[in-house]
C-alpha positions as CSV (number, residue, x, y, z in Angstrom):
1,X,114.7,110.4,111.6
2,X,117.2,108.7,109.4
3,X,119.2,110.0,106.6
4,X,117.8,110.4,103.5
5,X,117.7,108.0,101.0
6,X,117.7,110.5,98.2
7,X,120.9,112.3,98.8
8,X,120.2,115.0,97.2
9,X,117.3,116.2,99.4
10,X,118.6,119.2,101.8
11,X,117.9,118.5,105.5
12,X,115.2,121.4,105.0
13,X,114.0,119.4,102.7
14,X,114.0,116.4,104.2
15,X,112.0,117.8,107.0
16,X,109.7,118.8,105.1
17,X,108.6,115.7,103.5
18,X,108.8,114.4,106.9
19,X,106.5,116.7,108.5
20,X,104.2,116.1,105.2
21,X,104.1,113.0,105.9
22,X,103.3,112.6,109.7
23,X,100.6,115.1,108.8
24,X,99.1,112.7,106.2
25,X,99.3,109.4,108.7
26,X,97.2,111.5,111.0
27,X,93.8,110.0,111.8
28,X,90.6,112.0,112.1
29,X,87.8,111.5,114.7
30,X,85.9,110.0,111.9
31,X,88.6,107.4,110.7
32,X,89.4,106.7,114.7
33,X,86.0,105.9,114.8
34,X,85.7,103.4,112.1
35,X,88.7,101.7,113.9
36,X,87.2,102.2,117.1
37,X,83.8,99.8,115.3
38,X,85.8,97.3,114.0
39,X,87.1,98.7,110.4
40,X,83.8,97.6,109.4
41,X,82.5,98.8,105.9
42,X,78.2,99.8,105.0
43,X,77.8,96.0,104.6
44,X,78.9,95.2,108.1
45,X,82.1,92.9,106.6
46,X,86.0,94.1,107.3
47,X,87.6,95.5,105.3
48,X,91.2,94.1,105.3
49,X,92.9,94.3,101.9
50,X,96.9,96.3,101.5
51,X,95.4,99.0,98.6
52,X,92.0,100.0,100.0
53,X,91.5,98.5,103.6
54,X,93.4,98.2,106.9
55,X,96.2,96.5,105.6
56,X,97.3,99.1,103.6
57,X,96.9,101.7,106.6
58,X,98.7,99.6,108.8
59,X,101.9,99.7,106.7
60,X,102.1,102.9,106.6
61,X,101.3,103.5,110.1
62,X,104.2,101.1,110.7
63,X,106.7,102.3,108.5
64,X,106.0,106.0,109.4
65,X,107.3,105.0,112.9
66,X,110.0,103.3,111.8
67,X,110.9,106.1,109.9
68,X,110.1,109.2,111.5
69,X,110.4,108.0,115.1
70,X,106.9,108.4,116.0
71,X,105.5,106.5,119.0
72,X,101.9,107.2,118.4
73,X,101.8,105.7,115.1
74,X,103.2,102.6,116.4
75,X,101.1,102.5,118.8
76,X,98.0,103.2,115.6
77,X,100.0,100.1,114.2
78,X,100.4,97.5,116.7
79,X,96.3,98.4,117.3
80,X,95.4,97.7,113.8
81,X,97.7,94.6,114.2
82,X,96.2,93.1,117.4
83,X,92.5,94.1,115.8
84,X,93.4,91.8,112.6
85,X,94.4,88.6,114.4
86,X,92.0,89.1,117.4
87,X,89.0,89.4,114.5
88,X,90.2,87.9,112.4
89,X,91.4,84.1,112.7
90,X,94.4,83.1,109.7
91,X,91.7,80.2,109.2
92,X,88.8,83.3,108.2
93,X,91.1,85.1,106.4
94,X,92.3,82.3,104.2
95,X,87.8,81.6,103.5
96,X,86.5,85.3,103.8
97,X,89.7,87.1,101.4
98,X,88.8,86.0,97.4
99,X,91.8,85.8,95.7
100,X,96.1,85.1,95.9
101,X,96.7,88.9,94.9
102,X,98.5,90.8,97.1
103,X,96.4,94.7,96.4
104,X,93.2,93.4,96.9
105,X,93.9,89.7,98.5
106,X,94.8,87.2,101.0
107,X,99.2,87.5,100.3
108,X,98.7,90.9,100.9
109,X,97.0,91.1,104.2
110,X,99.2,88.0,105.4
111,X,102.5,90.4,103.7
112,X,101.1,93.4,105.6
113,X,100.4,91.5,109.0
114,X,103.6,90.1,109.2
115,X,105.6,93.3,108.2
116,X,103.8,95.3,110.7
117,X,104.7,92.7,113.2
118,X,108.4,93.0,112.5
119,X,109.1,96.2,112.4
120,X,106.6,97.6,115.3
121,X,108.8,94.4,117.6
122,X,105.8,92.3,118.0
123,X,105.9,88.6,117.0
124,X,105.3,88.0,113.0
125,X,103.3,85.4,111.6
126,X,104.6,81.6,111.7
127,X,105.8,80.4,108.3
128,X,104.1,77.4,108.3
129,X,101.1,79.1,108.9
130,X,101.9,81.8,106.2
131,X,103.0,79.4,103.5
132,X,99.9,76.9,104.6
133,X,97.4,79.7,103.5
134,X,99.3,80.4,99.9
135,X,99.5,76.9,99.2
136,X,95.8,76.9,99.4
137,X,95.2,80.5,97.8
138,X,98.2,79.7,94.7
139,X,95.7,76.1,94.0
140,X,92.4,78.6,93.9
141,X,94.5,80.8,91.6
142,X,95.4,78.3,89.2
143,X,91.6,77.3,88.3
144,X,91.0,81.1,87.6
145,X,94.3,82.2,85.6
146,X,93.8,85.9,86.8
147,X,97.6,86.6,86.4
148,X,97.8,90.8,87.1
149,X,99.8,92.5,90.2
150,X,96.5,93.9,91.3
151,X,94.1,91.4,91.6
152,X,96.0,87.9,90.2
153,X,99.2,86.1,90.6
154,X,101.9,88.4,89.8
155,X,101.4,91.0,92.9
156,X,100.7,87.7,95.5
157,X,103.9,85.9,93.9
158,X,106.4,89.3,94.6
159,X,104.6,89.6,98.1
160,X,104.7,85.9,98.8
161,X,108.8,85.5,97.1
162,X,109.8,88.0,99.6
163,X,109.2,85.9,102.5
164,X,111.3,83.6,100.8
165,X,108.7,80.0,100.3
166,X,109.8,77.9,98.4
167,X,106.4,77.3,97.2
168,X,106.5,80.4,95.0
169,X,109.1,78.7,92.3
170,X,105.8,76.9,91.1
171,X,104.3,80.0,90.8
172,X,106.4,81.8,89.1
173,X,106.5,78.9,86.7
174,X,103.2,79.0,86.0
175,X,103.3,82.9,85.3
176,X,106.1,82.8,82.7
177,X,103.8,80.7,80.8
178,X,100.9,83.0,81.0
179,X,103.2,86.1,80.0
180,X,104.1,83.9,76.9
181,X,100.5,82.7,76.1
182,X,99.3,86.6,76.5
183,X,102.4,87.9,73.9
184,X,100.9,85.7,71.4
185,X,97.1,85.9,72.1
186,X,96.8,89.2,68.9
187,X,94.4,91.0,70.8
188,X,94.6,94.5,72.5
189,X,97.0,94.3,75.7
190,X,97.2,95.8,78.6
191,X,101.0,96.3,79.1
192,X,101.1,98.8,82.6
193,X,102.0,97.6,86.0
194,X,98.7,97.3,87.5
195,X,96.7,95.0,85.4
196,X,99.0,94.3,82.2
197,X,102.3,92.8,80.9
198,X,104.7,95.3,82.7
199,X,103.5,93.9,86.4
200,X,104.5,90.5,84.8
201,X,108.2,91.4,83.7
202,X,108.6,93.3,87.0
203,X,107.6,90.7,89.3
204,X,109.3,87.2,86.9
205,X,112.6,89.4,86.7
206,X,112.8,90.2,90.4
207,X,111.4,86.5,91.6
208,X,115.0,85.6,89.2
209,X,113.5,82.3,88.1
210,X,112.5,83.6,84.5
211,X,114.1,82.1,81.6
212,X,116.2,84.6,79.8
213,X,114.0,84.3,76.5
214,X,111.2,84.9,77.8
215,X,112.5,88.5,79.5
216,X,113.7,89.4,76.1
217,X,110.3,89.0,73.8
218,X,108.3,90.6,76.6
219,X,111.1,93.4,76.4
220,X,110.5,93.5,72.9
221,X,107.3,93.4,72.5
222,X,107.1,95.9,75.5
223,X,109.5,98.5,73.0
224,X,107.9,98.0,70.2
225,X,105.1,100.2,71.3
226,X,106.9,102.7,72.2
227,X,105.5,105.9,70.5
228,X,108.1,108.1,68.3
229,X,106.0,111.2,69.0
230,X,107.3,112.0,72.8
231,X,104.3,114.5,73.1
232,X,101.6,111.7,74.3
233,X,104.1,110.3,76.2
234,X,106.3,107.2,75.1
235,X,103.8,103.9,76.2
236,X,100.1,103.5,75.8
237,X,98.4,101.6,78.2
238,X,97.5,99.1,75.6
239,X,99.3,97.9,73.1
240,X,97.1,97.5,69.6
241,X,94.9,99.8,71.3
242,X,93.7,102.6,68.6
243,X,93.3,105.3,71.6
244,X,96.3,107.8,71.7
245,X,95.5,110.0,74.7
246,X,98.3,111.1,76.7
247,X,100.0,108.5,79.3
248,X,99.7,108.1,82.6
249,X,102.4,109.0,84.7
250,X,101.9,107.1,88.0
251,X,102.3,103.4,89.0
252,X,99.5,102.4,87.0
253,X,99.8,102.5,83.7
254,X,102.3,104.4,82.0
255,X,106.2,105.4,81.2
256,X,107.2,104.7,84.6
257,X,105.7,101.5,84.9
258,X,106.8,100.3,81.9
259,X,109.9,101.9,82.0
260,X,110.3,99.7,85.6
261,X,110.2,96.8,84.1
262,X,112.3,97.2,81.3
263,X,115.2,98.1,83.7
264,X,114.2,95.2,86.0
265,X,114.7,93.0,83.3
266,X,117.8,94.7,82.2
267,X,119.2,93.8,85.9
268,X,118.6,90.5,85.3
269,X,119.8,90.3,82.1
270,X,122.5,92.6,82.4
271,X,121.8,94.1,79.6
272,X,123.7,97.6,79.9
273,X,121.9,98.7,76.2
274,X,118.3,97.9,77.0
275,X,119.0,100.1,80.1
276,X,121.0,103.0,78.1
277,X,117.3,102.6,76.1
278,X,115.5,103.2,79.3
279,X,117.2,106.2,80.2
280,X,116.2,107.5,76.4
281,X,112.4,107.1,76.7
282,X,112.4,108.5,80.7
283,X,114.4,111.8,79.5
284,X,111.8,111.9,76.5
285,X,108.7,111.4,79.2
286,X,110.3,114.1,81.3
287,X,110.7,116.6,79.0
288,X,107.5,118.0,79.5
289,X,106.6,116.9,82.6
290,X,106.4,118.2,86.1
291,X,104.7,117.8,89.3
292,X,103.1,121.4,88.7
293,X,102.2,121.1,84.6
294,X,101.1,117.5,84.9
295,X,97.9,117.7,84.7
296,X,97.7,114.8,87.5
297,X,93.9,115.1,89.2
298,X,94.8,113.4,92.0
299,X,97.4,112.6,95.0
300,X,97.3,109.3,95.3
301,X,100.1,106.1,94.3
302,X,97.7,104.5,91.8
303,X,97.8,107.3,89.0
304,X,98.2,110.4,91.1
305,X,101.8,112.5,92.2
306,X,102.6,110.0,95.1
307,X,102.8,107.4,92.1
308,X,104.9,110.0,89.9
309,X,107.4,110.6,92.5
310,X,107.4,106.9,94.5
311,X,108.2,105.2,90.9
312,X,110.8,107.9,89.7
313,X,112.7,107.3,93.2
314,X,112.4,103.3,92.5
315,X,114.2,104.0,89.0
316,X,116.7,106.2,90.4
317,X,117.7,103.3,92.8
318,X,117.4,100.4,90.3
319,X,119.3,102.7,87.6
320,X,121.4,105.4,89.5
321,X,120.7,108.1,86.6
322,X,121.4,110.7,88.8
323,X,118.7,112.8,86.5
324,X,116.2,110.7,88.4
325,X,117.4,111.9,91.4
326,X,116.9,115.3,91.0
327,X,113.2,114.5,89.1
328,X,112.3,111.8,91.8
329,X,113.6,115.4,94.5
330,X,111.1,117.6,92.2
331,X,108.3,115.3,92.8
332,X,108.8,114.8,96.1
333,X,108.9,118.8,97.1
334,X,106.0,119.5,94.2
335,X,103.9,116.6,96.2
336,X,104.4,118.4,99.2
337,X,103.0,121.7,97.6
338,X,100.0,119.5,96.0
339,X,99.2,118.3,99.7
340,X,98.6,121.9,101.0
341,X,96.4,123.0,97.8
342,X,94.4,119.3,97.7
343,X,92.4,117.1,100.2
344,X,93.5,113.3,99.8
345,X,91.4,111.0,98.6
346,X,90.7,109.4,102.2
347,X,93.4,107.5,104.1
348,X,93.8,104.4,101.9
349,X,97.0,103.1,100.4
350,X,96.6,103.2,96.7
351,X,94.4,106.1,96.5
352,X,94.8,108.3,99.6
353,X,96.5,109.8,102.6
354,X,98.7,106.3,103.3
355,X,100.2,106.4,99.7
356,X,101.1,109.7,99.9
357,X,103.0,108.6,103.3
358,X,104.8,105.9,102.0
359,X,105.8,107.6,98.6
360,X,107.5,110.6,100.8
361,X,109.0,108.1,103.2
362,X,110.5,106.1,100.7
363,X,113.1,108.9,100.4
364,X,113.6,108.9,104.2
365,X,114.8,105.6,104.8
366,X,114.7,101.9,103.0
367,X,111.3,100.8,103.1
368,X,109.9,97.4,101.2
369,X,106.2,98.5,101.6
370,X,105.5,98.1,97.8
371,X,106.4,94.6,97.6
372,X,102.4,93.9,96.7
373,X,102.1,96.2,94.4
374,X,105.1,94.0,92.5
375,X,107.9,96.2,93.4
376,X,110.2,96.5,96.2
377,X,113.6,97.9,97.1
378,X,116.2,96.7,94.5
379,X,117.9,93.7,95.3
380,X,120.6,94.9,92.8
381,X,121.2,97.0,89.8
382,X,122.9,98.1,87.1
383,X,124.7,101.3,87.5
384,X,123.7,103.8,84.7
């Protein structure tokens, strides 16, 4: 196993969330068997896409190996691998997959595909092919304008900017002008990671093609909701929304999502106050929060305690608060706990057993696994 990537985890500790974690990867008879049938759902169609399908699985089946050292979940990788290109033809895939998102689309699966491939030793996917397919997907996407991490542009422009086409530049282009048109459209807005204006900032400042003004409006329009009563949190979901229930505090929606892309875009902008301001509204979210007096109902990356503890490790390393370490530790250990109290919602990435995986392992070792969810391991940052 390698060292820890949170330095402040104990080896104890750190065996721990590594034996939490191979026990989460594990399949059951029932899950082997749906493999075993062709990963086929009621409606007799695969199902392929990184948050709920076998793309999603196969990451984590792949970066568990890498990570823990596991042979028989390379061996579940390379399977689900081979099944997806044997069944599967990049031609199908580009026709049967709606959409250029990565969570629920076609940059996703051909992100996953080709990660699994590279680190289980195995030959990746040929660029040309690769950047063939987003060509095509990127020309759909423009006649829709669905622009979110989820579903849209945002997450299929991080996933498709890390394999480094050139193609993406256009892109991104195009989704600075939709972040722009949606600051100014004086409706309710969705500003969380998932669906809303933080996915956007995340994914423009880390693709490092944005123009500087733009980063700053969406920053400020992104702090001007914060909330002066710390009790509910500091961000809504939605800005000009009249509903004040509590935050989230997952990937979702949220603090930490919001709080992500403000200190992405200080990175970029090396801005050393907007980030000092960052570290203000987290230690105001954290005051009262904890993986045990959360309140979180679920497990799972999306808006569950693998999202809690996944994004507060990402912050740490974008930021180097070393408060975040010891929260993003706290989470970790209290998600451990959780996982011997609560069943998982099934093995999928963004709401099950695989998420959990990944958020654990991403304080084992460096793993990029969150690229279509319009993250990924920071390329740099500025040292709090």
């Amino acid at each position: 196993m390698s060292d820890s990537v949170l330095e402040c985890l104990t080896a104890v500790e750190s065996a721990r969330l590594a034996s939490t974690a191979r026990t989460m990867l594990r399949l059951t008879v029932e899950e082997r068997q749906w493999l075993d049938a062709g990963f086929r759902s009621t409606a007799g169609t695969p199902q392929l896409d990184f948050a709920l399908g076998l793309s999603g699985i196969m990451t984590a089946q792949a970066v568990g190996s890498k990570i823990l050292g596991d042979s028989e979940l390379k061996a579940c990788a390379l399977s689900i691998h081979c099944a997806i290109l044997r069944d599967a033809e990049l031609d199908a895939l580009a026709n049967s997959i709606s959409g250029f998102g990565a969570a629920h689309g076609l940059t996703g699966v051909l992100w996953s595909v080709h990660q699994a491939g590279l680190i289980c030793g195995v030959s990746g996917l040929d660029r040309d092919v690769i950047e063939e397919c987003l060509l095509a997907a990127l020309s759909a996407w423009q006649t829709g304008h669905q622009w979110d991490v989820v579903s849209g542009a945002a997450g299929g422009l991080n996933a498709a900017h890390s394999f480094g086409i050139p193609a993406t530049a256009q892109g991104l282009r195009i989704l600075e002008g939709a972040c722009q048109a949606s600051l100014g459209s004086g409706s309710a807005l969705d500003i969380g990671m998932a669906h809303g204006l933080a996915g956007l900032v995340a994914v423009l400042a880390r693709g490092g093609r944005c123009r500087p003004e733009v980063l700053r409006a969406s920053v400020a329009f992104l702090e001007s909701n914060a909330r002066s009563d710390g009790s509910r949190g500091v961000f809504p979901s939605e800005a000009g929304s009249s509903r004040v229930a509590r935050s989230k505090f997952g990937w979702c929606y949220g603090d930490l999502s919001v709080c992500y892309a403000l200190a992405m875009a200080a990175t970029v902008l090396e801005d050393y106050d907007l980030l000092n301001r960052v570290c203000i509204y987290l230690r105001s979210s954290l005051d009262d929060r904890g993986p045990a007096n959360e309140g979180v109902r679920t497990l799972g990356i999306c808006h569950g305690l693998a999202g809690g503890a996944h994004m507060l490790l990402r912050l740490w390393q974008l930021t180097r608060f070393p408060f975040l370490a010891d929260e993003a530790r706290r989470w970790m250990l209290g998600l451990c706990d959780a996982c011997e109290r609560v069943e998982p919602d099934g093995m999928s990435l963004i709401y099950g057993r695989s998420g959990v995986a990944l958020s654990l392992l991403g304080a084992l070792g460096q793993t990029n696994w969150d690229a279509p969810l319009g993250m990924g391991y920071p390329l740099s940052g500025l040292s709090g």
